[in-house]
C-alpha positions as CSV (number, residue, x, y, z in Angstrom):
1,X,199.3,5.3,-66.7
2,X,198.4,4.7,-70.6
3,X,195.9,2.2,-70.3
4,X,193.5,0.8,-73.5
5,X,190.8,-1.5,-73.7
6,X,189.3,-3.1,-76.7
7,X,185.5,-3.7,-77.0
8,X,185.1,-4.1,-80.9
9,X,180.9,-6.0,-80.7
10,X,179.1,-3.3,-82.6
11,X,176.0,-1.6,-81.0
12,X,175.8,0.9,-78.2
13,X,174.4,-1.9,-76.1
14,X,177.5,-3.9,-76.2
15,X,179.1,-0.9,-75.7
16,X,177.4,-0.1,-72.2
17,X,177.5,-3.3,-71.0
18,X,181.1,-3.4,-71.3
19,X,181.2,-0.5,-69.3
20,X,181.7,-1.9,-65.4
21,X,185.0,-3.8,-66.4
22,X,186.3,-0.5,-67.9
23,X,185.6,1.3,-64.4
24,X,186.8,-1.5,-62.7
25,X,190.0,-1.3,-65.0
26,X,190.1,2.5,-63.7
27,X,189.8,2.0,-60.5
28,X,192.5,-0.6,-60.5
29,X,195.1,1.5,-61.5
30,X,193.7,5.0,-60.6
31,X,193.8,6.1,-64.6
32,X,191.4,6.5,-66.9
33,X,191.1,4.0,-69.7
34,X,190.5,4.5,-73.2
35,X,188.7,2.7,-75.5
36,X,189.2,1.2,-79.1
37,X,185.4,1.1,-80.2
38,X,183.6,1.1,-83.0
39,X,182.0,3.8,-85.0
40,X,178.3,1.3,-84.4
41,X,178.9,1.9,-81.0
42,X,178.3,5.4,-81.1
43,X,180.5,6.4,-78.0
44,X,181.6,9.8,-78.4
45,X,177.8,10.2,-78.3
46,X,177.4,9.6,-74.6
47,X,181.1,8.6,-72.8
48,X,181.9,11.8,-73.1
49,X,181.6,13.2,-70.0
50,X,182.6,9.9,-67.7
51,X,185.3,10.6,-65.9
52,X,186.8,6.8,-66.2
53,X,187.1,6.9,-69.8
54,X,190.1,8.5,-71.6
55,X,190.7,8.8,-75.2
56,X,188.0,7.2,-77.1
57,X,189.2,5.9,-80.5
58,X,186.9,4.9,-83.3
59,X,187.8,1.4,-85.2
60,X,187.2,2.3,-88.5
61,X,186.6,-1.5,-90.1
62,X,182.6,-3.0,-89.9
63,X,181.7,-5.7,-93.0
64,X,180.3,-3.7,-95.3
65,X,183.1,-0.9,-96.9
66,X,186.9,-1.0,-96.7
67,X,187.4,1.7,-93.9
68,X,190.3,2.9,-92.6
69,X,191.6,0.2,-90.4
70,X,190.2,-2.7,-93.5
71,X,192.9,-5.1,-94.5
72,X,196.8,-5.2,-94.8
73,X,197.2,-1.5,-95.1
74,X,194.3,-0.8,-92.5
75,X,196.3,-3.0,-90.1
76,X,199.6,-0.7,-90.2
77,X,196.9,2.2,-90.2
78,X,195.9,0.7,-87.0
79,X,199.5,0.5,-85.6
80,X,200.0,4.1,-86.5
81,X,196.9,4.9,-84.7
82,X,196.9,3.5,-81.6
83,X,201.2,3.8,-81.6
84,X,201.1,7.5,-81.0
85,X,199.7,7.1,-77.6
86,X,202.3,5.0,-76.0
87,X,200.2,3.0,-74.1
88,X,201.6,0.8,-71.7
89,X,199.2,-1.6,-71.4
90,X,196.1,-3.1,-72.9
91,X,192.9,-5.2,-72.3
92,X,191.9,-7.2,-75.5
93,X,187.7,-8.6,-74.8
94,X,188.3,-10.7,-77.9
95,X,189.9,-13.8,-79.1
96,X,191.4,-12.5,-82.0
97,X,195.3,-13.1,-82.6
98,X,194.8,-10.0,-85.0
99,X,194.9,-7.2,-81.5
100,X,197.4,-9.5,-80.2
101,X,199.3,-8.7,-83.5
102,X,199.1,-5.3,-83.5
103,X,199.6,-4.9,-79.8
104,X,203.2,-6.3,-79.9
105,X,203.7,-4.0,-83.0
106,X,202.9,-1.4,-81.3
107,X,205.4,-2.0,-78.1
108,X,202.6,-2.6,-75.5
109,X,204.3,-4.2,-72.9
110,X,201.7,-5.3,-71.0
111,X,199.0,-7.9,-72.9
112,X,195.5,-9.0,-71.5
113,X,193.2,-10.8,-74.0
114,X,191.0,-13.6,-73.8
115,X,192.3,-17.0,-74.7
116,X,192.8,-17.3,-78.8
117,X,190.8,-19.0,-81.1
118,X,187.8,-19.0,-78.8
119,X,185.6,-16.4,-80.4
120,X,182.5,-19.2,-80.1
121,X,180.0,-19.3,-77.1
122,X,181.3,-16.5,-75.6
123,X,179.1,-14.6,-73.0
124,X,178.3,-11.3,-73.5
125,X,178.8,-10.7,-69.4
126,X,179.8,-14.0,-68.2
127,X,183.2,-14.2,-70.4
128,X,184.6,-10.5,-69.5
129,X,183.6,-11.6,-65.8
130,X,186.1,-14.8,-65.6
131,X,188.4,-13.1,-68.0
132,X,188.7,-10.0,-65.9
133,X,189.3,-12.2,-62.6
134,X,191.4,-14.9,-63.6
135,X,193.7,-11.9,-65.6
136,X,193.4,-8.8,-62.9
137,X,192.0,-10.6,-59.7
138,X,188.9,-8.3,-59.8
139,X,185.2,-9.1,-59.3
140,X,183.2,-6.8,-61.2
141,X,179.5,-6.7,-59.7
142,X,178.3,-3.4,-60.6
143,X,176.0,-1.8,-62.8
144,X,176.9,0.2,-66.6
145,X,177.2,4.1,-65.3
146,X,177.2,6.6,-67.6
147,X,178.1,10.0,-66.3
148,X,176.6,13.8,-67.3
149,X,177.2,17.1,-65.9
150,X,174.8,18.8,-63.9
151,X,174.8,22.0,-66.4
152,X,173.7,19.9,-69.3
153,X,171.0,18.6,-67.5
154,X,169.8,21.7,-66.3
155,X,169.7,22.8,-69.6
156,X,167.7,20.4,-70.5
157,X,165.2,21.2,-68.0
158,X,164.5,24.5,-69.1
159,X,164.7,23.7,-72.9
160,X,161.8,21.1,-72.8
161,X,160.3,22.4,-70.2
162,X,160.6,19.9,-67.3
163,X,158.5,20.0,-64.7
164,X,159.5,17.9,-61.7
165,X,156.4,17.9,-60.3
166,X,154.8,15.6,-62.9
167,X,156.2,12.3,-63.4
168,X,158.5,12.5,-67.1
169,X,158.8,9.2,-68.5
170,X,161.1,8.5,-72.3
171,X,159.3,5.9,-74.1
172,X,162.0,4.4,-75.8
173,X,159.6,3.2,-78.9
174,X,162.7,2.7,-81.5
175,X,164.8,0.0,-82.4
176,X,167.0,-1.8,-84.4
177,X,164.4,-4.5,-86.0
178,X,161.4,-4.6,-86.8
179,X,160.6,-7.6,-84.1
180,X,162.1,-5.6,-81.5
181,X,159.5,-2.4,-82.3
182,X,156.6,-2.9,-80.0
183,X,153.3,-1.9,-81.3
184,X,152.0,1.7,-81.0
185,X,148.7,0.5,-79.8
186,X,150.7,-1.2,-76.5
187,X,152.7,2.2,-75.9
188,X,149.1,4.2,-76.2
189,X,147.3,1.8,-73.6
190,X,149.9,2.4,-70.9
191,X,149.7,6.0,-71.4
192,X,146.6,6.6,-71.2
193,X,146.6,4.1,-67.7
194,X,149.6,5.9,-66.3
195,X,148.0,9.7,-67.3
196,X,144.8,8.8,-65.4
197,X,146.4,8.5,-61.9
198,X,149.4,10.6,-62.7
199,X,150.0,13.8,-64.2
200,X,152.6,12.7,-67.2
201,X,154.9,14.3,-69.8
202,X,156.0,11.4,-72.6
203,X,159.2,12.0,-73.9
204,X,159.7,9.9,-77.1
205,X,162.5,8.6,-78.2
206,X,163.4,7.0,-81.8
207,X,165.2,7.0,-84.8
208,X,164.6,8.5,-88.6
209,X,164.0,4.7,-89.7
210,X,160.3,4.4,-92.0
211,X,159.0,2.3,-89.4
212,X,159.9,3.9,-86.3
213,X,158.6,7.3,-87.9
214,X,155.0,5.2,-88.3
215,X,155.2,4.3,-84.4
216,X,156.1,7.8,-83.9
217,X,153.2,9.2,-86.2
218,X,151.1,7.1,-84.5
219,X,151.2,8.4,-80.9
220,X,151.6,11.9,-82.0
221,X,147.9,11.4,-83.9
222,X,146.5,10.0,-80.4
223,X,144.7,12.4,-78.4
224,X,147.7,12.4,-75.8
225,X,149.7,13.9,-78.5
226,X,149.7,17.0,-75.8
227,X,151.3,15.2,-73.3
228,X,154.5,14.1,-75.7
229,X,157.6,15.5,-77.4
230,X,159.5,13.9,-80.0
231,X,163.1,13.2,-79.5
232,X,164.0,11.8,-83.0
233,X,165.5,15.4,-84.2
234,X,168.2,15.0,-81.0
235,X,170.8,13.4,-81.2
236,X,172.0,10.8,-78.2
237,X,174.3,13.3,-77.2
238,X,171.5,16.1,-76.8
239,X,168.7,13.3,-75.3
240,X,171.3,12.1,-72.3
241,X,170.0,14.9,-69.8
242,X,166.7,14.8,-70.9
243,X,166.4,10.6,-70.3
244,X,168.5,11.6,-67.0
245,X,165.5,14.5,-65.9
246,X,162.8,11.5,-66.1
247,X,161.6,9.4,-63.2
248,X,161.4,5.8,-65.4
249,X,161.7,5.0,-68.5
250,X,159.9,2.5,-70.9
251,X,162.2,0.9,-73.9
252,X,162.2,-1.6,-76.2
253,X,165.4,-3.3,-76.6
254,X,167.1,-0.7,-78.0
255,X,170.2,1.9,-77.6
256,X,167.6,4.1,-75.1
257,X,167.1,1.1,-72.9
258,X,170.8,0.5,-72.1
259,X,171.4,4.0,-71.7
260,X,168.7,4.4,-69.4
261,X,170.1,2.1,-67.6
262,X,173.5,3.4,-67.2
263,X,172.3,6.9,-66.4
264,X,170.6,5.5,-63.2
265,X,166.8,5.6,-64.5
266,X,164.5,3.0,-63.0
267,X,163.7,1.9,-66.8
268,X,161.1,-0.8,-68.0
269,X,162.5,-3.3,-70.2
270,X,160.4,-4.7,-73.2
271,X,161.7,-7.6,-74.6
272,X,159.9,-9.2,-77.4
273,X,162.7,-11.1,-79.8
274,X,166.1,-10.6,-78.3
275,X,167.9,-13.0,-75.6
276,X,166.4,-11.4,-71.5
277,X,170.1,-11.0,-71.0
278,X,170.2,-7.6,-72.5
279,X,167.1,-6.3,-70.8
280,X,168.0,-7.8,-66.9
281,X,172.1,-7.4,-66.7
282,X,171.3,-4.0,-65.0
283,X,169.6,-3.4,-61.2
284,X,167.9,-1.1,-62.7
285,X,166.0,-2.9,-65.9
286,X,163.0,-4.4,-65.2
287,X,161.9,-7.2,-67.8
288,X,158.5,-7.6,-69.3
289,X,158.2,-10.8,-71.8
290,X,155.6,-11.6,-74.1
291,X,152.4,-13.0,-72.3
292,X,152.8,-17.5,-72.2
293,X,156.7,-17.1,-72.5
294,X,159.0,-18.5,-69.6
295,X,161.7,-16.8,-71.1
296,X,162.7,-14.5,-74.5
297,X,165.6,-14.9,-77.1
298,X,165.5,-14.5,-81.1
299,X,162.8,-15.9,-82.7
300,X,160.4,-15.5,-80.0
301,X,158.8,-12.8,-82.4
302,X,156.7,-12.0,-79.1
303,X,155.9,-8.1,-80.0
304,X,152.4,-8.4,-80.2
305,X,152.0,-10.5,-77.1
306,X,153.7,-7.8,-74.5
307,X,151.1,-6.6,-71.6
308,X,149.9,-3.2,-71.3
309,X,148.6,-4.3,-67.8
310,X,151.7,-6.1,-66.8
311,X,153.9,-2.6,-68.0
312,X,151.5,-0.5,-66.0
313,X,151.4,-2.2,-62.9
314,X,155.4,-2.4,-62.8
315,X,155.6,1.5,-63.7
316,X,152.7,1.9,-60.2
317,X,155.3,-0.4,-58.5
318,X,158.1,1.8,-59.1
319,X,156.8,5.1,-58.9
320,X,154.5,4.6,-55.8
């Protein structure tokens, strides 16, 4: 069966979260499922080995340029696209009467979307949830799962060097703001707690942005610069088995943190200026807020305030 579902939010975070009610789909009717995704979300990046997704196909159409599948003409380009396939049915996660459009146009027989002209207050887990029941009849309770193939990972191993009988830990130290980017200082405490009682190898992973190159600069000047290797020359597809070879990960809210997540690492969650839903929607995301806050969403601007002590004792917790 030709199944597609669109998920058109824009970051890879989305993207993962999104990513039980796609298995779910694929379980449902024993198919894989492909995807209509943006080119922010990065998916062909890391979806490529998981064995519920199909086709992935890249929605060329964001705010800032007049991409493929912009406009008029970039809607018939869209048709002609997605056409081709012959899918028989499709999921919409959106409001917008524009898929709804194109879905008829293309001869899908088969139409799921959420209700029109709703695109307000819509929960980023909440909404598919309901959606997905009152549509399908399924209850989706299960974590994001990214899948990788053993021979990558063993690659991996022997490439960087892994030894399993220290504990491996990716610092996710990127992110997409600045308020999100937790001080070098914090990162350098906990290693130097953690490489007292354990015997450690940091992997660190960030971007080619100024300010994640400072953070970056930073720790590599420390005198634990020994005990770490630099991930920003890899690309997500090349750091998946690496993240996947360590025994927990620590992330700001970033792409690392919610692929962490989905790859089954126990991974530490620090959430300084973005709503806690995106660092607890996963069993295996641990939340730390800034010290005096109840709870964490934008404008907390909390980055300064997150506890070394309180990320050390958690990463004892879960490795002991």
């Amino acid at each position: 069966m030709k199944i597609l579902a669109v998920q058109n939010r824009m970051g890879i975070g989305d993207t993962v979260i999104f990513l039980p009610f796609i298995k779910a789909l694929s379980k449902k009717f024993n198919s894989p499922i492909s995807i209509l995704v943006k080119k922010s979300s990065k998916a062909d990046q890391y979806l490529h080995q998981t064995n519920y997704i199909d086709k992935i196909i890249i929605l060329d159409r964001d705010n800032k340029t007049n991409g493929r599948h912009s406009g008029i003409l970039g809607n018939l380009n869209l048709i002609k696209d997605i056409k081709k396939y012959n899918f028989e049915k499709i999921i919409i996660f959106n409001s917008s009467v524009r898929y709804r459009l194109i879905s008829k146009f293309c001869g899908i027989q088969e139409i799921y979307q959420y209700p029109l002209f709703q695109k307000s207050r819509q929960h980023i887990i909440d909404t598919p949830k309901m959606f997905i029941k009152n549509k399908l009849d399924l209850i989706v309770n299960e974590d994001p799962e990214v899948q990788i193939d053993d021979k990558s990972i063993i690659e991996s191993i022997k490439e960087f060097q892994i030894n399993k009988n220290e504990t491996n830990m990716l610092l996710g130290i990127g992110g997409s703001g600045s308020t999100k980017r937790i001080p070098s200082r914090i990162f350098l405490s906990v290693m130097k707690k953690i490489s007292k009682i354990k015997k450690c190898k940091f992997f660190l992973a960030t971007g080619k942005n100024y300010e994640e190159q400072i953070i970056l600069k930073e720790i590599l000047q420390s005198d634990l610069r020994n005990l770490c290797v630099p991930l920003d020359n890899c690309s997500i597809k090349e750091t998946l088995p690496i993240i996947k070879s360590c025994n927990l990960s620590i992330c700001n809210d970033s792409s690392f943190s919610h692929l962490s997540a989905a790859l089954g690492i126990k991974t530490i969650t620090l959430m300084a200026d973005t709503p806690l839903i995106y660092g607890n929607y996963c069993s295996n995301m641990f939340p730390i807020i800034p010290e005096g806050e109840k709870t964490v969403s934008h404008n907390t601007l909390g980055k300064e305030k997150i506890s070394p002590q309180k990320i050390f004792d958690k990463v004892t917790e879960i490795i002991d």
